[in-house]
C-alpha positions in Angstrom: 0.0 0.0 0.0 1.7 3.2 -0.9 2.4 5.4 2.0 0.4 9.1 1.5 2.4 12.4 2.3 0.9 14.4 4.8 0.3 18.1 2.9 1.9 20.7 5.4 1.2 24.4 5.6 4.2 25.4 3.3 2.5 23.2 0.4 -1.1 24.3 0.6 0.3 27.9 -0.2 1.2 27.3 -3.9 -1.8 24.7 -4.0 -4.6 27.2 -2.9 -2.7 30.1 -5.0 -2.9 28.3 -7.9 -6.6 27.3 -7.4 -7.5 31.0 -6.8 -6.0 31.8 -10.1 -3.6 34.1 -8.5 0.1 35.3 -9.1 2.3 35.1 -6.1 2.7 39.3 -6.6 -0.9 39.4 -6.7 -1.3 37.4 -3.6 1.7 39.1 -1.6 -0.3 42.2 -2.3 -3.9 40.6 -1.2 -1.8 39.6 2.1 0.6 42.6 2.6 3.7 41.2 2.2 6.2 41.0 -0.1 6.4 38.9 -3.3 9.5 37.5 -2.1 7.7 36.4 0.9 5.7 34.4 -1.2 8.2 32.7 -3.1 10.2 32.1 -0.2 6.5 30.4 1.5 6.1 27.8 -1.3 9.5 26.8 -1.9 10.0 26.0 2.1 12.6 28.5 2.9 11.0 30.2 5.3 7.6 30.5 7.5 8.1 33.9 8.8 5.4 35.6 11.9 4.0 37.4 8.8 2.8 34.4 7.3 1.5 33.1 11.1 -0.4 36.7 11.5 -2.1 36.2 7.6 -3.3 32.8 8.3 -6.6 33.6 9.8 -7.7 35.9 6.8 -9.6 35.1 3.7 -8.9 35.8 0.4 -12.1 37.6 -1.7 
């Protein structure tokens, strides 16, 4: 049986970005932060306090 990889919060980023149909400028700017920020969010470099603060908000 193969074994399933648990998604963590790093990869749902990217996943739920791409679903929206957003850039990751467009959704630095929907979130505040820089597009940087972004990139560095779905390529695992960092999870910065910004990205802890943003998590409770919605994106409309």
């Amino acid at each position: 049986m193969p074994t399933i990889k648990p998604l963590k919060t790093l990869d749902l980023i990217g996943e739920l970005r791409q679903q929206l149909k957003l850039s990751q400028g467009s959704l630095a700017a929907k979130l505040g932060v820089l597009l940087k920020t972004v990139s560095c969010w779905e390529n695992e470099q960092t999870a910065s306090s910004s990205m802890v603060k943003q998590a409770n908000c919605t994106i409309d």
